[in-house]
C-alpha positions as CSV (number, residue, x, y, z in Angstrom):
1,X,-2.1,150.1,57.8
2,X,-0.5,153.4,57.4
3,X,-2.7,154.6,55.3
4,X,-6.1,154.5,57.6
5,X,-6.7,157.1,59.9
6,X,-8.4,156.1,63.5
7,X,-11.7,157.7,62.2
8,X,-11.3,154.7,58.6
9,X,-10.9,152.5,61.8
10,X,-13.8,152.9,64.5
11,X,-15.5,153.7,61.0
12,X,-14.7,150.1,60.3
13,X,-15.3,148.4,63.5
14,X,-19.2,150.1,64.2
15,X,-19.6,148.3,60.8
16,X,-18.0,145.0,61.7
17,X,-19.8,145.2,65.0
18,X,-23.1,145.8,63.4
19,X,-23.0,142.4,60.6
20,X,-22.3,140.4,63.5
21,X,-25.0,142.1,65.6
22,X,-27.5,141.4,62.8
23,X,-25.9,137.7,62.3
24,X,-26.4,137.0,66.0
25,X,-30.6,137.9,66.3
26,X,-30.7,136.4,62.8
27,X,-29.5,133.0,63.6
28,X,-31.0,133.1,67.2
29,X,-34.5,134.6,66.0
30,X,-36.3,131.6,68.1
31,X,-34.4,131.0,71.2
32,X,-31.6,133.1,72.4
33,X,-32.1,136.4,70.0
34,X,-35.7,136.1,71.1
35,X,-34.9,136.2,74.8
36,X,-32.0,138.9,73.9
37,X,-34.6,141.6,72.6
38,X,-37.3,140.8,74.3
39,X,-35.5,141.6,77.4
40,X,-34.0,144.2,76.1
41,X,-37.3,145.7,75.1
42,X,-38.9,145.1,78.6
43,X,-35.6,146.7,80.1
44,X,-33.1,148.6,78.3
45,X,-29.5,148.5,79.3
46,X,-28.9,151.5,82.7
47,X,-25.9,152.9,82.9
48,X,-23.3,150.7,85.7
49,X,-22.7,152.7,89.0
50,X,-19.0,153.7,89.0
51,X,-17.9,152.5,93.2
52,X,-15.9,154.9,94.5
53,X,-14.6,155.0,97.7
54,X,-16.2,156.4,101.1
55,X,-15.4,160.0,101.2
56,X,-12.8,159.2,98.2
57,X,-14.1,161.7,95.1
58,X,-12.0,160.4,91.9
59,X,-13.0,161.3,88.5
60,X,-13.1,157.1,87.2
61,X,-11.2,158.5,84.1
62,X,-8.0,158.8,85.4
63,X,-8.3,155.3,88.2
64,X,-4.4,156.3,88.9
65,X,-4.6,159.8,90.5
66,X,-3.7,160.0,94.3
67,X,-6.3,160.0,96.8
68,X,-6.4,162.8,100.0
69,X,-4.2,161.0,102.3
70,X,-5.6,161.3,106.3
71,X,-1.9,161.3,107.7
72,X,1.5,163.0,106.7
73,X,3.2,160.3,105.0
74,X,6.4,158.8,105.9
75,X,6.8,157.0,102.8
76,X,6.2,157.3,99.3
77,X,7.0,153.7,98.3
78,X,7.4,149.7,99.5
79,X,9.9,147.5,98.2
80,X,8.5,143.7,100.0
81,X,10.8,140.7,100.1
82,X,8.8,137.5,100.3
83,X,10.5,134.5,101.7
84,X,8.2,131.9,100.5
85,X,7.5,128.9,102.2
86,X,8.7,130.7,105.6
87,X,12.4,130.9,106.6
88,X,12.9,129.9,110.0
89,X,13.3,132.4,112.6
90,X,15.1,130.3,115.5
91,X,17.8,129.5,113.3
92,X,18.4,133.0,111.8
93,X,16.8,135.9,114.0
94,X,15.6,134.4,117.1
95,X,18.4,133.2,119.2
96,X,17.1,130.8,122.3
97,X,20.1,129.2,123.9
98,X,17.7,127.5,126.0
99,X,16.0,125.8,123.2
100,X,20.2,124.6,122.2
101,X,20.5,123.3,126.0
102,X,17.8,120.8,125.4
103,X,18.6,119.6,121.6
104,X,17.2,116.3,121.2
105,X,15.0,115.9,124.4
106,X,11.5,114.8,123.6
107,X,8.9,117.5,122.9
108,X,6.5,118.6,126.2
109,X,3.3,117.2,125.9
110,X,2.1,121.4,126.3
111,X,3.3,122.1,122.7
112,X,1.5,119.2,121.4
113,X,-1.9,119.0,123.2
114,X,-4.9,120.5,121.2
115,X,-3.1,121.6,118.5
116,X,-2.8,121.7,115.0
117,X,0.0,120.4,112.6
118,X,1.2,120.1,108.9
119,X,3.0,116.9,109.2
120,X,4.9,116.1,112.8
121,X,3.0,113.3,114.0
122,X,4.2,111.1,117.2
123,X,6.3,113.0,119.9
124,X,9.4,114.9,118.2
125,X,12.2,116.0,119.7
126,X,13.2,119.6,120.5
127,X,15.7,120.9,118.0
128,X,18.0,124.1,119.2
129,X,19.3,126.4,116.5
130,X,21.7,124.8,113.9
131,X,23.8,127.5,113.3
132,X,26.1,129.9,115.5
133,X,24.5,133.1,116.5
134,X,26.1,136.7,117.9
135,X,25.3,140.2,118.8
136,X,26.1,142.6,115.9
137,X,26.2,146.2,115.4
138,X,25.8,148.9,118.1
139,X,22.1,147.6,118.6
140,X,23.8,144.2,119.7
141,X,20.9,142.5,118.2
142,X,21.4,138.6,117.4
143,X,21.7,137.1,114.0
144,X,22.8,133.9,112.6
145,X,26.8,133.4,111.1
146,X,24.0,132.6,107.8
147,X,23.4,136.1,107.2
148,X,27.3,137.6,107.3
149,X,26.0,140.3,105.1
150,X,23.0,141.5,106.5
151,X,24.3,141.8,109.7
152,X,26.7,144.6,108.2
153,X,23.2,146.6,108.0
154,X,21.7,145.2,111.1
155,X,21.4,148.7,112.8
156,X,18.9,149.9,110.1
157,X,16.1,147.3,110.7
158,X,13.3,147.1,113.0
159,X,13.3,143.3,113.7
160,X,9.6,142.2,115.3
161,X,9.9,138.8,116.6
162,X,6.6,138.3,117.8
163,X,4.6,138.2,114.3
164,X,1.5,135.8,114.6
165,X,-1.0,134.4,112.3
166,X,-3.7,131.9,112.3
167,X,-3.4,130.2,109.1
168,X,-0.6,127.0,108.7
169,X,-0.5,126.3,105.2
170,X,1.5,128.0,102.4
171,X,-1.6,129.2,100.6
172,X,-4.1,130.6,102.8
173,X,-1.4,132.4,104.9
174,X,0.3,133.7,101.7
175,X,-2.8,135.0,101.1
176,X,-3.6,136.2,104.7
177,X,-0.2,138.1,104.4
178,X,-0.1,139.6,100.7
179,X,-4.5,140.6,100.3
180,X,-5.6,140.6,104.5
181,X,-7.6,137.1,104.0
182,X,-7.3,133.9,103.6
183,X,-9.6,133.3,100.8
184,X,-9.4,134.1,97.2
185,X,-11.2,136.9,95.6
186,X,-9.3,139.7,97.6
187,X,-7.7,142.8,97.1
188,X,-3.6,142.8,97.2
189,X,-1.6,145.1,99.6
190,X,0.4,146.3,96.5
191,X,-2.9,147.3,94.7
192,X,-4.5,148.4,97.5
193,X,-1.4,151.2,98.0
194,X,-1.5,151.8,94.2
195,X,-5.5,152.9,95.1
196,X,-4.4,155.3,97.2
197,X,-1.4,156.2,96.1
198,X,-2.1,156.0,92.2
199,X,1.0,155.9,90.3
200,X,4.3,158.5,90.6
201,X,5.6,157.7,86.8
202,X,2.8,157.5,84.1
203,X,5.0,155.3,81.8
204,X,5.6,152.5,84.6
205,X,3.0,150.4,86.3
206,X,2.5,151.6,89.7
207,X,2.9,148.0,91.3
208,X,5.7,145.6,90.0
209,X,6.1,141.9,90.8
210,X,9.8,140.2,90.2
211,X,10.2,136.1,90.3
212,X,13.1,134.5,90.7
213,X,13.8,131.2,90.9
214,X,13.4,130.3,87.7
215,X,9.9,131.1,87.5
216,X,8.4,128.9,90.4
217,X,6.5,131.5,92.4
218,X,4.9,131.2,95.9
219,X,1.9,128.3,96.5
220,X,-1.2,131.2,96.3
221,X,0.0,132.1,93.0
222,X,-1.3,135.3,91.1
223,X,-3.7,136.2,93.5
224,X,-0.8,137.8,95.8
225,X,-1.0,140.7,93.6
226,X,-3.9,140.5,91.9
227,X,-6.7,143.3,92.4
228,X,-9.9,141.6,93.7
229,X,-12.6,143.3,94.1
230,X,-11.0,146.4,93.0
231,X,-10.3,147.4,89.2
232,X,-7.9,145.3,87.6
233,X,-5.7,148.6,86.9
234,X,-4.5,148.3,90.2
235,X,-2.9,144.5,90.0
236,X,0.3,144.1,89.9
237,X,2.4,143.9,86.8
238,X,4.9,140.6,86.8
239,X,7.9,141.4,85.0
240,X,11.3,139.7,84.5
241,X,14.7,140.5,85.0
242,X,16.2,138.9,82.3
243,X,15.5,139.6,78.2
244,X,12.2,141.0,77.4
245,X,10.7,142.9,80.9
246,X,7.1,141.7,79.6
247,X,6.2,139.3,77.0
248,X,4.3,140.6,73.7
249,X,5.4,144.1,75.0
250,X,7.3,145.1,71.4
251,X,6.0,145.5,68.4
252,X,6.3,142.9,65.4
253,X,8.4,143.2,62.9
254,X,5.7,145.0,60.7
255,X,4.1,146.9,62.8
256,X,5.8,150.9,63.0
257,X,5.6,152.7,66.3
258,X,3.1,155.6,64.6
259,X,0.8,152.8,63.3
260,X,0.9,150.7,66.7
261,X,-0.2,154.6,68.4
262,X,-3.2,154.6,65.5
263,X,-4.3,151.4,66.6
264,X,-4.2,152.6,69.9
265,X,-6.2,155.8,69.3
266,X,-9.0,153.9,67.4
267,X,-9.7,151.5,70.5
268,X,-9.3,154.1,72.7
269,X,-12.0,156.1,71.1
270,X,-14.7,153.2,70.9
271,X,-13.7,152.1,74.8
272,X,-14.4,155.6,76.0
273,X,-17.9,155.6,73.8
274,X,-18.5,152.4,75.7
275,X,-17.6,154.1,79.0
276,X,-20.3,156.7,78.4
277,X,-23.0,154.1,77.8
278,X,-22.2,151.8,80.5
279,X,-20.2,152.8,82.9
280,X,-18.1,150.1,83.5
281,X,-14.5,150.9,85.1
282,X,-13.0,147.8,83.7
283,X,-13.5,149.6,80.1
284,X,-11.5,152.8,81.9
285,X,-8.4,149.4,83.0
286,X,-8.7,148.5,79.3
287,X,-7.5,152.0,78.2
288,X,-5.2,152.5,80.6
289,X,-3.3,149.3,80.2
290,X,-3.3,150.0,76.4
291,X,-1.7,153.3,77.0
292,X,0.3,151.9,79.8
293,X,1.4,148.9,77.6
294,X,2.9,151.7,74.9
295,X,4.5,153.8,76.9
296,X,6.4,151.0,78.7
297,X,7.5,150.0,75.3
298,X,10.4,153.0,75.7
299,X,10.5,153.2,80.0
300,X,10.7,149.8,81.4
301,X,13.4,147.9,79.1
302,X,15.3,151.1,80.4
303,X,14.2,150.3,84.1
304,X,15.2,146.2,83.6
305,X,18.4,146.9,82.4
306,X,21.1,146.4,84.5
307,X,23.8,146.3,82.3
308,X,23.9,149.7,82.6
309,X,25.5,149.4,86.0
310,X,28.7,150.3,87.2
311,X,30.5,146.7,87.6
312,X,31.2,147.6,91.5
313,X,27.4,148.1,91.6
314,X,27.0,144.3,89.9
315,X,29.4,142.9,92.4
316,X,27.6,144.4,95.1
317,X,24.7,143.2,94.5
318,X,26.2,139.6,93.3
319,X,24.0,140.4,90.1
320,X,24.8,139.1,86.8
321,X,22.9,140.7,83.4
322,X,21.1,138.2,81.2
323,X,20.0,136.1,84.4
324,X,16.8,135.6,86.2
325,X,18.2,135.7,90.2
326,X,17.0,136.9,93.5
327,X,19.8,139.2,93.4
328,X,19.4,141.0,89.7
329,X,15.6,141.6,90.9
330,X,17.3,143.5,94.1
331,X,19.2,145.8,91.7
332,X,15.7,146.1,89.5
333,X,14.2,147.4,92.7
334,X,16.2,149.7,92.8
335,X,16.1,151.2,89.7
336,X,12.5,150.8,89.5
337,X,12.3,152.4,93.2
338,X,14.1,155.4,91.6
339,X,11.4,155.9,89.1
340,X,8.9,156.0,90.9
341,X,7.0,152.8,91.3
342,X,5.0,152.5,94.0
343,X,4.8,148.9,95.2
344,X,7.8,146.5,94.2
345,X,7.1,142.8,95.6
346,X,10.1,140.0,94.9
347,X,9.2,136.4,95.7
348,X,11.8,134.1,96.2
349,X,10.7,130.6,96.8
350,X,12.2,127.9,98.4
351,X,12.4,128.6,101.8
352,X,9.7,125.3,103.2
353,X,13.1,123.3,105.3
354,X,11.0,119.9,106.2
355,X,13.6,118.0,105.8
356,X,12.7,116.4,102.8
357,X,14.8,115.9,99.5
358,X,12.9,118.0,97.7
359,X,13.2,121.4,100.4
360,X,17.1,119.9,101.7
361,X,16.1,120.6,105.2
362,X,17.3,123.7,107.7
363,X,20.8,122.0,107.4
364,X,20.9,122.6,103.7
365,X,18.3,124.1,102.0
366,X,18.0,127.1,104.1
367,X,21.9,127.1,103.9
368,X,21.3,127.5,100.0
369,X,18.4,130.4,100.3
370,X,20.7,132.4,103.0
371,X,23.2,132.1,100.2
372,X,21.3,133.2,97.3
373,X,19.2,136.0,99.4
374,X,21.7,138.0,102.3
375,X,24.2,139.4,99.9
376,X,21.6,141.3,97.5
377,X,19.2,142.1,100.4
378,X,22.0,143.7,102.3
379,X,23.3,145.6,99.2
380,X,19.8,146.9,98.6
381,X,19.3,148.4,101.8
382,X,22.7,149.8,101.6
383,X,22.2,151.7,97.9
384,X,18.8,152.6,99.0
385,X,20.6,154.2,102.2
386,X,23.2,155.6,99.5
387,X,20.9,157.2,97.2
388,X,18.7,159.4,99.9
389,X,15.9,156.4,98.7
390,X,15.2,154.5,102.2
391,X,14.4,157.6,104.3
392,X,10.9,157.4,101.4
393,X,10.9,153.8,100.9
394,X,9.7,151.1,103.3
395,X,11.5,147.7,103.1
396,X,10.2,144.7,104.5
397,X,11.4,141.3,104.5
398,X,9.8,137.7,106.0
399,X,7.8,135.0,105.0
400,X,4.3,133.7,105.7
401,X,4.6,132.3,109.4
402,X,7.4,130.5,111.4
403,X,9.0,127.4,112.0
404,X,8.8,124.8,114.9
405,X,11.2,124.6,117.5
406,X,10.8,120.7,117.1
407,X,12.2,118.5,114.8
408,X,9.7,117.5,112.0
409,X,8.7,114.0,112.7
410,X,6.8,111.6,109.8
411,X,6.0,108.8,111.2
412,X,9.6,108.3,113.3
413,X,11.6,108.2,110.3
414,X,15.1,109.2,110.3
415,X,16.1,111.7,107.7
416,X,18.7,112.9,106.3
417,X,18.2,116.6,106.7
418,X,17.2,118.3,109.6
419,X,13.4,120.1,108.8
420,X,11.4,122.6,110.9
421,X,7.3,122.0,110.6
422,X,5.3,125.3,109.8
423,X,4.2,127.2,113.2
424,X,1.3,130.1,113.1
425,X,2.1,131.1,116.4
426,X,5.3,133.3,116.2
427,X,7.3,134.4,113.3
428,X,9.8,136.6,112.8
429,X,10.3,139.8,109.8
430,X,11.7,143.0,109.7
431,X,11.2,146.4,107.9
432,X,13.3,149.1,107.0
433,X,13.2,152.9,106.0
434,X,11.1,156.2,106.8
435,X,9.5,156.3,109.9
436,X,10.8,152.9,111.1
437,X,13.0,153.1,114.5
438,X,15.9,151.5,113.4
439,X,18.4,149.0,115.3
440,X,15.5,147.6,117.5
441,X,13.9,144.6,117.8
442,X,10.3,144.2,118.7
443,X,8.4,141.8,120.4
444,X,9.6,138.4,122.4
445,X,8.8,134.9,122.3
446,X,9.2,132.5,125.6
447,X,12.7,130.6,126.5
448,X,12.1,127.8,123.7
449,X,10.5,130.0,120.7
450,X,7.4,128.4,120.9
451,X,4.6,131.2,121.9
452,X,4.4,134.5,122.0
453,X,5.0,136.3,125.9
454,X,5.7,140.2,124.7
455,X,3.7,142.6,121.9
456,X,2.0,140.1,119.3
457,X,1.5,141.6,116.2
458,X,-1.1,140.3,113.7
459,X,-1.2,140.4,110.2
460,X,-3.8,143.2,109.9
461,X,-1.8,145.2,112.6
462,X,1.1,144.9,109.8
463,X,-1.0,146.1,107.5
464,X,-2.6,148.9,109.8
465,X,0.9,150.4,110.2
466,X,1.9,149.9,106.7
467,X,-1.2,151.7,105.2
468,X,-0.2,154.7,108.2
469,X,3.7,155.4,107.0
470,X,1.9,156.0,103.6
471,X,-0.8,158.0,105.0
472,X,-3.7,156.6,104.8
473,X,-6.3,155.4,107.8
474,X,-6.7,152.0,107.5
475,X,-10.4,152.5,109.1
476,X,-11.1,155.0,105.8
477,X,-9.4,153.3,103.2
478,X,-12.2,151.3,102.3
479,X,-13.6,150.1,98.5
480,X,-17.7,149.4,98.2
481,X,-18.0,146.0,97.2
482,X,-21.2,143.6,98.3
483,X,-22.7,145.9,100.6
484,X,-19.5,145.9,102.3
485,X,-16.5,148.8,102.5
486,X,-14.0,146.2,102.4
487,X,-10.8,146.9,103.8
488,X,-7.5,145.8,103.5
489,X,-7.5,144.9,107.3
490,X,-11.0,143.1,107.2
491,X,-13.6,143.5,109.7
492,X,-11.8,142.7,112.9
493,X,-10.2,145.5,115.0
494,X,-6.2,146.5,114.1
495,X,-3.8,149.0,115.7
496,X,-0.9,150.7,114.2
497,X,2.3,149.3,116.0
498,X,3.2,152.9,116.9
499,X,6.1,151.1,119.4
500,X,8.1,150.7,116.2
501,X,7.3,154.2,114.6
502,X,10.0,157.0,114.7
C-alpha cells in the first residue's frame, strides 16, 4: 500500500467503478438497465439544491463554521445531565410538608378525574416525601438529605420547579426534551447548537454523548442526538469512558499512519468530485467524518483519559480509570469542556422508581441513583467553577417529566418498594453557569405538588432560552426542510424565561 500514490488510487477506483457500471446495464439490458438509461436519457441527473438556512450564508464545504449569532452570547458551551426515566422531584427538590401531613390518605377524586395515567389504576393513596429535607446555603433553598453533596453547590443553580410537558411516556417525552418533538425524524438540541455554533476544536466532534450504566441508554435511544433532518455532521458522537473512546477508531496492525492519510486523500478526492456533480451535503458529512475520524485518532484518547488526573481530582469526582460510571463521564466533561466541545450530553439511566423489582422503588432505587449521581455532579460544577469554565458553560440537569404525589397503585397490590407513577404536569431541573441567576429557584407548584400555580415553563420555552445564552434567536434559527423552516422550538409560540437570566 505504501507504494501507491492517491492519484494510482482514484486512478483505480474510476476503473473499478466503470467494470461494475458496465456489468450492471449489461446484465440488466431488459428490465432495470433498460429503465436506468432510458430515464437517464429522458432526464439527466441536476445538480441537488444545497438547504441552507434563512438568512444563514455558509459555504456547504466547511458544514462546521459558526453562523452570525442575533444575540451576545452568554455561553460558549452545554454540558446536559439526563436523569432518564425522571427522578422525582417531591422527594429531592420540591419539599411540600403538606403533601407529608396527609401520607397515606386516599387520593382526591380532582387528581384523578379526566386524566391520563401510565399504570395507577383504582384510588391510591397520597404519598409525602420519603426523605428529610432542609434549607441549604445562603439561598435557603430546600433539598433532600439524598443529595449531601450537591447541596454544598446549591447557591450556584437556578432551580425551576414548575417544568411542564405533555407527553407521559419515557420515549416520546425523551424525545420532546432532547429534539423539541415527540416523533422521530427530528433534529437534536446538541446538533442543532453544533449548526450554529459549528465546532471550537477541529480535531474533536463538536457534540459528544457519554453512557453510563453499563451501556443501557435512555428508552428513545439514538435519536436523542441524532441530526434529523439536518446533515448527519451535526449528530452527536457517542463515546466511552473506559478503553478505546470510539470503536474501529485506530488503525490495524498493518496499516501505518502515512498510508491510512493516503487512503484518506484518495476518497477525499472522488467525494469532492461527487460533490461538484450532485450536490449532496451528505457527501461534504462523509469527508468531514473521515477527516474528523483521523484527527481524533491523536486528540480524543488524550480527552478520555483520566488517568492523567491528579488523584485528589479522582476522589473528587469518585472516578475510577478503566471504568464505565456516571462519575468518570463527569470528569470526561470536563476535560472535553476544556477543549472545546460544544455540546456534552451524559445519560444515566435508571431513574423510573415504580416500585417494581426491576426500578427498586423511590425507597431504594432512587436511593442508589442519588448515590451514584450527587457526588460527581457536585464536583463538576465545582471544577468547572474552579477553572474560570462555568461563567462560558451552561449546565443543566433533570429528567423527562415528574413524578406523582401518589403512590403507584397496580391493581391494589402491596409492594415492597415504595414507586412514584410518571406525571407531565410539573417537573422539576436546574441549570447552571453564564448568564443563569444563581441561588434561586423558579416557579411553584400548589401545597401537594400536583399542578402548577406560579411561571410554567414548557419544553420549547427551555429551549427558547437555551438557544438565547448561546445567541441565537430561536424564531431565526431555522433549517429548510419540507417546505417548512423547522425549528428547534416547532411551530407553537415560546418565550425566553428572561425571569431566570442574569
Amino acid at each position: 500500500m505504501s507504494d501507491l500514490t492517491s492519484d494510482d488510487l482514484l486512478a483505480e477506483y474510476l476503473k473499478v467503478q466503470a467494470q461494475t457500471r458496465r456489468q450492471f446495464v449489461g446484465w440488466g439490458a431488459g428490465g432495470l438497465g433498460a429503465l436506468f438509461m432510458n430515464s437517464a436519457m429522458a432526464a439527466p441527473p441536476q445538480p441537488h439544491a444545497v438547504p441552507s438556512a434563512l438568512n444563514f450564508a455558509r459555504d456547504p464545504a466547511t458544514p462546521l463554521s459558526v453562523l452570525p449569532p442575533q444575540f451576545a452570547a452568554k455561553v460558549k458551551r452545554v454540558i446536559y445531565l439526563h436523569m432518564g426515566g425522571s427522578p422525582s422531584q417531591l422527594d429531592l427538590f420540591d419539599y411540600k410538608p403538606v403533601l407529608k401531613r396527609f401520607h397515606g390518605h386516599d387520593c382526591p377524586q380532582s387528581f384523578l378525574a379526566g386524566k391520563r395515567f401510565a399504570f395507577i389504576q383504582g384510588v391510591p393513596k397520597l404519598l409525602g416525601p420519603m426523605f428529610p429535607f432542609h434549607q441549604a446555603g445562603k439561598s435557603g433553598a430546600w433539598i433532600s438529605d439524598r443529595l449531601p453533596h450537591l447541596e454544598k453547590q446549591v447557591d450556584d443553580l437556578c432551580i425551576i420547579k414548575s417544568m411542564t410537558t405533555d407527553q407521559f411516556n419515557h420515549a416520546p417525552a425523551q424525545l420532546l426534551v432532547h429534539t423539541g418533538d415527540p416523533r422521530l425524524g427530528h433534529a437534536s438540541l446538541g446538533s442543532w447548537i453544533t449548526y450554529g455554533l459549528g465546532s471550537e476544536n477541529q480535531n474533536l466532534p463538536g457534540f459528544i454523548v457519554l453512557i453510563s450504566n453499563g451501556g443501557t441508554t435512555a428508552n428513545a435511544g439514538k435519536p436523542l442526538w441524532g441530526s434529523g433532518f439536518l446533515p448527519s455532521v451535526y449528530q452527536g458522537v457517542p463515546c466511552r469512558s473506559a478503553s478505546e473512546p470510539v470503536l474501529y477508531l485506530q488503525n490495524s496492525p498493518s496499516v501505518t499512519r502515512p498510508e491510512r492519510r493516503q487512503v484518506l486523500d484518495a476518497v477525499e478526492e472522488i467525494n469532492r468530485e461527487n460533490f461538484k456533480t450532485f450536490g449532496n451535503p451528505e457527501t461534504v458529512t462523509r469527508i468531514a467524518q473521515y477527516e474528523m475520524a483521523f484527527r481524533m485518532q491523536l486528540e480524543a484518547s488524550d480527552a478520555m483519559d483520566i488517568k492523567k488526573e491528579p488523584a485528589k481530582v479522582l476522589e473528587r469526582y469518585g472516578a475510577e480509570p478503566g471504568k464505565t460510571s456516571y462519575a468518570n463521564n463527569c470528569l470526561v466533561a470536563r476535560r472535553l469542556a476544556e477543549r472545546g466541545v460544544r455540546f456534552i450530553q451524559l445519560y444515566h439511566w435508571g431513574w423510573d422508581s415504580h416500585g417494581t423489582p426491576v426500578d427498586e422503588g423511590v425507597n431504594v432505587g432512587l436511593v442508589k441513583r442519588c448515590k451514584e449521581t450527587d457526588q460527581p455532579t457536585a464536583a463538576l460544577l465545582a471544577d468547572l467553577k474552579q477553572r474560570g469554565l462555568l461563567e462560558d458553560t451552561l449546565v443543566i440537569w433533570g429528567g423527562e417529566f415528574g413524578r406523582t404525589p401518589m403512590w403507584e397503585n397496580r391493581g391494589g397490590q402491596e409492594m415492597e418498594f415504595i414507586g412514584r407513577d410518571h406525571h407531565p404536569s410539573c417537573f422539576t431541573l436546574f441549570m447552571a453557569g453564564g448568564g443563569i441567576k444563581h441561588g434561586i429557584s423558579h416557579g411553584e407548584t400548589d401545597e401537594m405538588g400536583y399542578s402548577i400555580v406560579r411561571n410554567p415553563v414548557e419544553v420549547r420555552d427551555l429551549h427558547a432560552t437555551m438557544l438565547y445564552l448561546l445567541g441565537f434567536d430561536y424564531r431565526k434559527l431555522n433549517y429548510p426542510y419540507q417546505g417548512l423552516d423547522q425549528k428547534l422550538t416547532g411551530v407553537k409560540p415560546a418565550r425566553i424565561v428572561s425571569e431566570i437570566l442574569a
